[in-house]
C-alpha positions as CSV (number, residue, x, y, z in Angstrom):
1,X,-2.3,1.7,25.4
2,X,-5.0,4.8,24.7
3,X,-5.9,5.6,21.5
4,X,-4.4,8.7,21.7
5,X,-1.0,6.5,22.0
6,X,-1.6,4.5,19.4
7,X,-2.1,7.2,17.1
8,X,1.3,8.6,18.2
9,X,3.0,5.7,17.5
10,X,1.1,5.1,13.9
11,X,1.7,9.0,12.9
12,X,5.9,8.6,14.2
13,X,5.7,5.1,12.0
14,X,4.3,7.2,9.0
15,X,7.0,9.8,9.4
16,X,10.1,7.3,9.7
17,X,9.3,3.9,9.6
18,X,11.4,1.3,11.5
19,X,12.1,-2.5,11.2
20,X,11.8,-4.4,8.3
21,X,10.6,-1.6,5.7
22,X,13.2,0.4,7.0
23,X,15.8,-2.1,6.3
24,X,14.6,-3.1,2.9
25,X,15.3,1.2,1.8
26,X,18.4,1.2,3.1
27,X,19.2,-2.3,1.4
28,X,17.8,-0.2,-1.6
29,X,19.5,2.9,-1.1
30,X,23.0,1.1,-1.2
31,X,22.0,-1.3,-4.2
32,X,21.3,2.2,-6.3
33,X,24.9,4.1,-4.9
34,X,26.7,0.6,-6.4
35,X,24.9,0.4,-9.8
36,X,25.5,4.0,-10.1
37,X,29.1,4.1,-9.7
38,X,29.5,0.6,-12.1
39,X,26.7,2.7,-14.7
40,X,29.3,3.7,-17.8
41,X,30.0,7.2,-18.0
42,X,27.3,8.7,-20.3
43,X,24.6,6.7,-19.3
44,X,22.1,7.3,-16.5
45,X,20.9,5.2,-14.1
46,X,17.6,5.5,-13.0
47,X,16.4,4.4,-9.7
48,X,14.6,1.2,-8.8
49,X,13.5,-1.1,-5.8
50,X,15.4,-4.2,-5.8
51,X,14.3,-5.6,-2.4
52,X,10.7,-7.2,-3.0
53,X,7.7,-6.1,-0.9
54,X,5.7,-8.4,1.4
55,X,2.1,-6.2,1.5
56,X,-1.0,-7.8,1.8
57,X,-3.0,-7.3,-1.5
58,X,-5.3,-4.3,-1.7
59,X,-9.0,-5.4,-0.6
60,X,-11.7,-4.1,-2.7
61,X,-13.8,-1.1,-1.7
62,X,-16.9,-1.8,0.5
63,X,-20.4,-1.2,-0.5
64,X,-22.2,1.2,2.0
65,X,-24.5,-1.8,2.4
66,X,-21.4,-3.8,3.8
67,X,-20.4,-1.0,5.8
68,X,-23.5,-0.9,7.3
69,X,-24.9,-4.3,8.1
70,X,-20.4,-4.4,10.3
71,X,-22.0,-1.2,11.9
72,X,-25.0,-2.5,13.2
73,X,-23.5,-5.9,14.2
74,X,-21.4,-4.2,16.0
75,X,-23.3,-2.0,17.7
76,X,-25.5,-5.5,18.7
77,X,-22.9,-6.9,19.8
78,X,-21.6,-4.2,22.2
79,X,-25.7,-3.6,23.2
80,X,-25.5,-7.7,24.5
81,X,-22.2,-6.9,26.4
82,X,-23.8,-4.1,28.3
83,X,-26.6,-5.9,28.9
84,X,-25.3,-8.7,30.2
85,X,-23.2,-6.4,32.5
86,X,-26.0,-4.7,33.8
87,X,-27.5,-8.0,34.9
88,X,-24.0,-9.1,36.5
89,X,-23.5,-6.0,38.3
């Protein structure tokens, strides 16, 4: 898969996701229709997840620093790989 494909297929995921998170709306979506229609006339019923999410927790921010010492590791470690390609080829 190109990159160019895989950023097709994360942008069409954005748009309307599939699978599991899809599910979990819909499962939400129905819940809501119910409680509305069992909500006493009068009252309002105000929308709310009731399926729970399985998200990895948020990471904290990286410090340029950080983001600089992957970068140049990185960029070692793809230098070796050409390197020792060089010497294969």
């Amino acid at each position: 898969m190109t990159a160019r494909e895989l950023r097709t297929w994360a942008d069409l995921y954005a748009a309307e996701p599939w699978g599991e998170e899809r599910d979990a709306g819909n499962a939400d979506a129905l819940a809501n229709v119910l409680v509305g229609l069992q909500t006493p006339k009068g009252k309002t019923h105000k929308w709310r997840r009731y399926t729970p999410e399985y998200r990895k927790p948020r990471r904290r921010a990286q410090t340029l620093e950080a983001m600089k010492a992957v970068a140049q590791k990185f960029t070692s470690m793809i230098g070796a790989r050409r390197q020792a390609e060089r010497k294969e080829g």
